[in-house]
N, C-alpha and C positions, 0 to 999 in steps of 0.2 A: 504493500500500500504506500510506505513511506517514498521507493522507488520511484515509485511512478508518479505520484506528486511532483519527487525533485525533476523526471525528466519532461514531464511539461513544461516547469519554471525555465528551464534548460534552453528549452525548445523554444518557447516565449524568446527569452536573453538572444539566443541565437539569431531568429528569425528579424527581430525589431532591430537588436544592434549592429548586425553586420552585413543584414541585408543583403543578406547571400542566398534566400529561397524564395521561392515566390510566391505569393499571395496563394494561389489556388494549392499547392504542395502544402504547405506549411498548414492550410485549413482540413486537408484530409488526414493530416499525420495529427491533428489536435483531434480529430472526429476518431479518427483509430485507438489515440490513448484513454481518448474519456469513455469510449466501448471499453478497454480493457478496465478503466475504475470500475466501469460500472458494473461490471463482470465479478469483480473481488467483492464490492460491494453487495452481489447479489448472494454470497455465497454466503456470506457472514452473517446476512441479515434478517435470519429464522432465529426465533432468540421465543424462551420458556415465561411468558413473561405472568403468570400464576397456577396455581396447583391447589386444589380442592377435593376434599376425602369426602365422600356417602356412605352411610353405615346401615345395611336393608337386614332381615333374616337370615338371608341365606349368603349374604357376598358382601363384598368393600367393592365403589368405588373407588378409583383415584382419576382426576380429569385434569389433563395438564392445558390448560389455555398456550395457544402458539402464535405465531405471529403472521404465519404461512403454512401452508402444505407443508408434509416432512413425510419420510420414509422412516420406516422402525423396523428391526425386529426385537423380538422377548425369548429369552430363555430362564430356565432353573438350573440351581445350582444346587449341591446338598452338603451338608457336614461343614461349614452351617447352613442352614437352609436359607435361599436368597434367592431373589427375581432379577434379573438383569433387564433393563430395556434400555439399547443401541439407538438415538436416531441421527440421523446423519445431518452435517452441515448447519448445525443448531447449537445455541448457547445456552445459557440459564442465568435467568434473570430475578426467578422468583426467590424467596426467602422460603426455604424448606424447615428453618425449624420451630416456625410458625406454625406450622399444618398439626392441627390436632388430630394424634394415632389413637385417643384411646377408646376401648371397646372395636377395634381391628385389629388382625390378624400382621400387623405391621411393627415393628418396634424403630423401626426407625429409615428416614431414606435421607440418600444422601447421592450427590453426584462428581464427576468430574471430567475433565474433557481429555479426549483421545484423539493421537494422530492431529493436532492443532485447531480440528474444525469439526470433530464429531461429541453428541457429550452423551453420555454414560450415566442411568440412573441404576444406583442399588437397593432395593427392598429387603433390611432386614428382617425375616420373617418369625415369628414367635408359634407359630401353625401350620400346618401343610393347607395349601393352596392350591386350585384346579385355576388356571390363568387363562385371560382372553383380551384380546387387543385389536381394536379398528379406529380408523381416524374419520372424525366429522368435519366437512364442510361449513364455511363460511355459511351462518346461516339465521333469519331473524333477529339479526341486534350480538349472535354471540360469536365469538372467533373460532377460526381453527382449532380442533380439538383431539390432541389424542387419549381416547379413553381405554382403562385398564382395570375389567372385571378379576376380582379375586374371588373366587367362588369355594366357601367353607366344604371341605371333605367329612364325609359321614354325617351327616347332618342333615340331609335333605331328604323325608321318609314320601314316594310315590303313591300313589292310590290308584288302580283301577277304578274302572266304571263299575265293574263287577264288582268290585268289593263294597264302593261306596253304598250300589243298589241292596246288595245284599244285607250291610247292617243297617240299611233303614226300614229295607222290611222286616227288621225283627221285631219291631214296637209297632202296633196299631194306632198310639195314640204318640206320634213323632211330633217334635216341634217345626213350626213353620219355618222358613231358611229364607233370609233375605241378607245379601252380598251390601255391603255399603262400601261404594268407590269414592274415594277422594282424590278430585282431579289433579296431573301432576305431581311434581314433585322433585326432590331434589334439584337436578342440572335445570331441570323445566320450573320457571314459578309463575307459568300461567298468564292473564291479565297482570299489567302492573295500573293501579291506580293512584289519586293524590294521597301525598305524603307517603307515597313508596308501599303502598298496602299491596300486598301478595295475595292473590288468590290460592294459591298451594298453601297458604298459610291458613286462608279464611275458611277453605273448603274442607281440610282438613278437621279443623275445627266443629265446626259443622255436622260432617259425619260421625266424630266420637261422641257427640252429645247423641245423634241417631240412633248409633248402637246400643249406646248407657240403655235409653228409654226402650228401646229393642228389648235388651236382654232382661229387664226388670219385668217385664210380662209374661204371664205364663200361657207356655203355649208356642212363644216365637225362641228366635235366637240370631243373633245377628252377627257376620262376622265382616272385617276390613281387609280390603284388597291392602292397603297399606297404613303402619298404625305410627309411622315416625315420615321423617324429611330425605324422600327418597322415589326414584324414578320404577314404574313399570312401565313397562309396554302395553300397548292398548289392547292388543292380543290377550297376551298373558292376564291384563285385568278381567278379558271376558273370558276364557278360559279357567281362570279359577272360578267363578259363579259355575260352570258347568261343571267342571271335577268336583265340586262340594253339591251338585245337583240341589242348587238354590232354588227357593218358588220364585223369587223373584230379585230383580239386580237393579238397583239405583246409584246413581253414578253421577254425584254431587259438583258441582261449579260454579264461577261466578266471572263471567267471562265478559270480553272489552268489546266495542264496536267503533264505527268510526271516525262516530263524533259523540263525545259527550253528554249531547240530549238525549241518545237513548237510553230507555228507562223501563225495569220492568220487570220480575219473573214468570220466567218460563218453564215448563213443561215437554220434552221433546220425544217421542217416538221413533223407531228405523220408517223410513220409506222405501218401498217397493218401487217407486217410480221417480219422481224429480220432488225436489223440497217443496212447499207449501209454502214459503215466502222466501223473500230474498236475504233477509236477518237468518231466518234458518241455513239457506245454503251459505250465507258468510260463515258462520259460528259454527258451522260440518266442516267447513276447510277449515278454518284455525284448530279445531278439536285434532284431526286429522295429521296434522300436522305438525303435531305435540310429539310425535317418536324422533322427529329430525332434529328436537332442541333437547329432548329429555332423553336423547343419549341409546342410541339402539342401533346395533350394526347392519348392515344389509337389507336397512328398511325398505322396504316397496310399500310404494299406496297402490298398491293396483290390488292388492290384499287376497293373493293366489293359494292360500292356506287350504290344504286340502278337502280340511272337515267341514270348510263351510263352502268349497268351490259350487257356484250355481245354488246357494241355499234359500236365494231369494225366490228361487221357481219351484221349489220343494214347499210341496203340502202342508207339512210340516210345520211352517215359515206364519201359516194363515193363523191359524190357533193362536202361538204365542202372543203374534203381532194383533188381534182380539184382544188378549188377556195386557199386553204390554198399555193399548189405548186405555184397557178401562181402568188399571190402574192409576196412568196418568191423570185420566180425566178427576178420580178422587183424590188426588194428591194436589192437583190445579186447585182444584176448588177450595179446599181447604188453605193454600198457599193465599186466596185472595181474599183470605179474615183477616193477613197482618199486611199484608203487599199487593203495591198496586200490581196487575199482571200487564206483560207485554203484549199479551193475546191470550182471550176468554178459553180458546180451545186447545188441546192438546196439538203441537207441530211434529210435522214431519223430515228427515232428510237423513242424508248416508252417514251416519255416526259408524266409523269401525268397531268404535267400543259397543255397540250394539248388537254386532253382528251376530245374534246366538240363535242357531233354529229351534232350542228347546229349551230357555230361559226367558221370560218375560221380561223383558229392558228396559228401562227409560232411562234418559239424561234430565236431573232436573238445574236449571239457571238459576240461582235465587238473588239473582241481579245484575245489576252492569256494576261493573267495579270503576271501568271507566267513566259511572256519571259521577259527581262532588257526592251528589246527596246520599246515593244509593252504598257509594264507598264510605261515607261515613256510619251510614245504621251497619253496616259488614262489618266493621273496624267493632262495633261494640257487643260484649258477650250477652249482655241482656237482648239483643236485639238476635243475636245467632240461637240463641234458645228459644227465641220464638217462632226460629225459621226449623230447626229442627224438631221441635215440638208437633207444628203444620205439617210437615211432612211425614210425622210419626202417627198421627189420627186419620191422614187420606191411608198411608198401608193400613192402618189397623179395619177403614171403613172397608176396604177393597176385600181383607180376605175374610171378615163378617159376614159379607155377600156371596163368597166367593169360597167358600174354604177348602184346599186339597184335601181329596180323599187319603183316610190315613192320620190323619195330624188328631190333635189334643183337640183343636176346636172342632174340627166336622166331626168327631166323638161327643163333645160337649152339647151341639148341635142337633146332635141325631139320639138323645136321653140317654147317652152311657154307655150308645150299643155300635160294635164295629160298624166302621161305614165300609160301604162297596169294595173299595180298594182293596179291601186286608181282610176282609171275610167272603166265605160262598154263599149263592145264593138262596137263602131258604125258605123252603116250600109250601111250610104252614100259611094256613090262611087267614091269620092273624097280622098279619106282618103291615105297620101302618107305608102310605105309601110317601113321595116324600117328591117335593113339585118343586120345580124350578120357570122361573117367570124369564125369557128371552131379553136381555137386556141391549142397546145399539153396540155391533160388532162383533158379536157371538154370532162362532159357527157352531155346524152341529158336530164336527171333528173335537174343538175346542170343548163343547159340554161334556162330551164323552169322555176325552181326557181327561177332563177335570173329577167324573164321578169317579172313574172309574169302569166304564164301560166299554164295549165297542158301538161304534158307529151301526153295524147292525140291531146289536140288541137293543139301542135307542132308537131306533125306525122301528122295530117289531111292539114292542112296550109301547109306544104311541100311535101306530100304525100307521107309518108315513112312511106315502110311497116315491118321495124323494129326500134329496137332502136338504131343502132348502124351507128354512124358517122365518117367523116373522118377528118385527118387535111387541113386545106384551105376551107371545104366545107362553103357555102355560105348556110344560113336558115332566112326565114323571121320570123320574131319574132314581128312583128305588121302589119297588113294588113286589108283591106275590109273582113269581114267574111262571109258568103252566112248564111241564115238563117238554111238551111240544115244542113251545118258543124256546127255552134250554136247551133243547136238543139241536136248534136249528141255528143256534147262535154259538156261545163256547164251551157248552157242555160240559159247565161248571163244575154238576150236579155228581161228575165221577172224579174223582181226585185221582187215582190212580194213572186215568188217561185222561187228561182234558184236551182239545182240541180248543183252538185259537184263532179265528180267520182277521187277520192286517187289515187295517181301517187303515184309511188319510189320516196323516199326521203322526201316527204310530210309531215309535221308536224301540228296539229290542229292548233296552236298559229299561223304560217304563212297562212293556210287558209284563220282564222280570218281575219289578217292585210291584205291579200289579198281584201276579199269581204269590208270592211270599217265596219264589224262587231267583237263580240268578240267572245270570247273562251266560256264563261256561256252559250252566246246567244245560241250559235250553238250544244251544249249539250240538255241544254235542249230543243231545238228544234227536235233535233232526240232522245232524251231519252238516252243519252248514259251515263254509272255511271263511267267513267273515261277518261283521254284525249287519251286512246290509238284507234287507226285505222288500217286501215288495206287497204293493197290495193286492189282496185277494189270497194270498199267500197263507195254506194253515201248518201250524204252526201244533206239534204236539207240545205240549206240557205236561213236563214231568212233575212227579208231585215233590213235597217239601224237601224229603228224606232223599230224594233222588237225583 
């Protein structure tokens, strides 16, 4: 560097004083050397310039803020155990013993620089570590990033479907499951509003008082996609609602728009088609868009994920997305005894965190953080306990109405005596019957899921000779069954061999939970080499023991 300084000076002296080159020479040998500065310059000028630790369940981040693109690689070392990460052509500029390690897998990091231009970080480690590393793009407001998942060893216990389905049908009288998301987090803080208010702060917030009020009910139980200052994937936050086989998944925020005045919360839905307003499709991109700031490698929005590939055209899809409006719409309603709303009715639009073909989802807003006013009642805990409160009386009204078969309440509901789901059908001619009033958005796939039925046996029991229902209509959804219609339906009535015919919307895992069998059992009972079905499809079941 210092070189090349003096031989422009050089060059300058030469050219002016002795006026021995000529104008045009002397301008391309300037243009030549200031390419080669700028060249040195370029090389040197990737520089570490902060360093930030996440501490989730199951892993440590660590996120080195950069100044530019950089190339890495990472290895392990052992005896002592240590994480190496090489990046090339990059300084450090941050203050490393600032970075608070504790409660991680880290005792200490520290760097130094190799070969003159390369630098070198070392991860003391105090724990065995499973290591992962991609670099983020320039992107919404934050810099180049390279991040470095530490992922705790032995620690992370998996759960089948099969397993999950199996120990819920051991109880007839199971608590209700509702998922509470707290949007954001860590790397991501969401909306930024006046006086620096964080929505990953407020939303969080938010949801723990949700859950408190959850879990103090009997009957329900509530669990958090995230319970500290820390990044999921939008995936993964809908994918746990599905592995814990939630009744239902609310997924908390308080999100910005583009100006100020607006004002309002909301209530949001998955759409099948295009958003329902233009504030909805803004607030589905920004939502969407949360994996590219909150830290997730080889993210696509194109969202190719196999289990939900094409889910939006799957039968399936219809029920939930029933069960997901009518939730919202009590949850809205109740939301507009403390806050004004943005719109009286439940919205639509592509939420990825939505994406579940057999969880009922919503996204609920409980305001613009970006307006003055609405960021100020956020900011105050009297004011979020009344926002979780509202949100805690529309779930409680929705599964009043609504209760899965199985749970404590549609027990409590039906005088003490198993409901559908978890007992067989019995004969006696005693047996009181038990009516269901057709509410807006209810299919008859969706009712039948919900009793406990099939789609057949609810056309037979009411005697309809399609599928198609109306609003206010009155359906029995538990009655005396003739052996005939038994026999013609899932010939309950033999336990040994029950036979099964696949209805719309049908999943093997709620089969299972249905008969009080599992997902393996009933494979290998029909020989099948994967969980997909198909309707019309029968299906033997085996009984408990088998």
């Amino acid at each position: 560097m210092r070189n090349i300084s003096v031989s422009i000076v050089a060059l300058w002296s030469y050219g002016v004083i002795k006026s021995r080159v000529s104008t045009r020479y002397f301008a391309s040998a300037v243009l030549l050397l200031g390419a080669l500065l700028s060249s040195s310059l370029t090389l040197a000028a990737t520089s570490v310039d902060g360093v930030r630790v996440w501490r989730a369940p199951d892993h440590t981040r660590v996120v080195f803020d950069l100044s530019n693109g950089v190339s890495h690689k990472i290895f392990s070392l052992k005896a002592p155990a240590r994480l190496v990460i090489d990046i090339e052509n990059t300084k450090n500029n941050a203050a490393l013993a600032s970075v608070d390690l504790s409660k991680t897998p880290i005792k200490r990091i520290r760097s130094a620089t190799r070969d003159k231009s390369h630098l070198r970080f070392v991860f003391d480690l105090k724990d065995d570590i499973s290591p992962r590393s991609f670099v983020l793009k320039k992107h919404a407001g934050k810099p180049n990033r390279l991040v470095v998942d530490l992922y705790d060893k032995n620690t992370v216990t998996k759960k089948t479907i099969e397993q999950v389905a199996a120990a819920a049908s051991v109880s007839s009288r199971r608590d209700i499951l509702v998922v509470v998301d707290a949007g954001h987090g860590g790397e991501d803080p969401g909306a930024i509003g006046p006086r620096r208010v964080k929505e990953k702060t407020v939303v969080l917030d938010i949801a723990k008082r949700l859950a408190k009020k959850i879990n103090a009910t009997q009957g329900y139980k509530a669990k958090l996609t995230r319970t500290n200052d820390y990044y999921i994937p939008l995936k993964k936050r809908r994918d746990f609602a599905r592995k814990h086989r939630a009744d239902l998944f609310v997924s908390i925020h308080a999100d910005a728009f583009k100006t100020p005045h607006a004002k309002g919360a909301s209530v949001f839905a998955l759409s099948r088609r295009g958003a329902t307003s233009e504030t909805a499709r803004f607030l589905a991109r920004r939502e969407n868009n949360a994996d590219l700031i909150g830290g997730v490698g080889d993210v696509s929005l194109k969202d190719k994920d196999k289990v939900l590939k094409g889910v939006l055209v799957d039968l399936s899809m219809s029920a939930t997305l029933s069960s997901s409006l009518d939730a919202g719409k009590h949850i809205l309603n109740k939301m507009g005894g403390i806050a004004h709303l943005h719109k009286k009715t439940v919205e639509q639009a592509g939420f990825l965190v939505l994406k579940s073909p057999d969880v009922p989802s919503i996204l609920v807003e409980t305001g613009f953080i970006s307006n003055p006013g609405e960021a100020k009642k956020l900011s105050s805990a009297n004011y979020r306990q009344k926002m979780s409160n509202s949100i805690y009386t529309g779930i409680r009204e929705f599964f009043e109405k609504n209760p899965p078969g199985g749970t404590y309440l549609a027990w409590k509901q039906n005088g003490g005596k198993p409901t559908v789901a978890n007992a067989r059908v019995n004969t006696s001619a005693h047996n009181n019957r038990r009516i269901y009033k057709v509410s807006r958005g209810d299919t008859l796939s969706g009712i039948s899921a919900r009793f406990g039925l099939s789609v057949n046996a609810l056309k037979q029991i009411n005697r309809l000779k399609s599928n198609s229902i109306s609003i206010g209509q009155k359906l029995i959804v538990s009655e005396v069954v003739s052996s005939n219609v038994l026999a013609a339906t899932d010939k309950a009535a033999r336990p040994s061999r029950r036979i099964h015919r696949v209805s719309g919307g049908e999943t093997l895992s709620g089969i299972a939970l249905r008969y009080q069998s599992t997902v393996a059992a009933i494979r290998r009972q029909n020989k099948l080499s994967g969980n997909s079905i198909r309707i019309g499809q029968r299906l033997v079941i085996p009984s408990i023991d088998g």
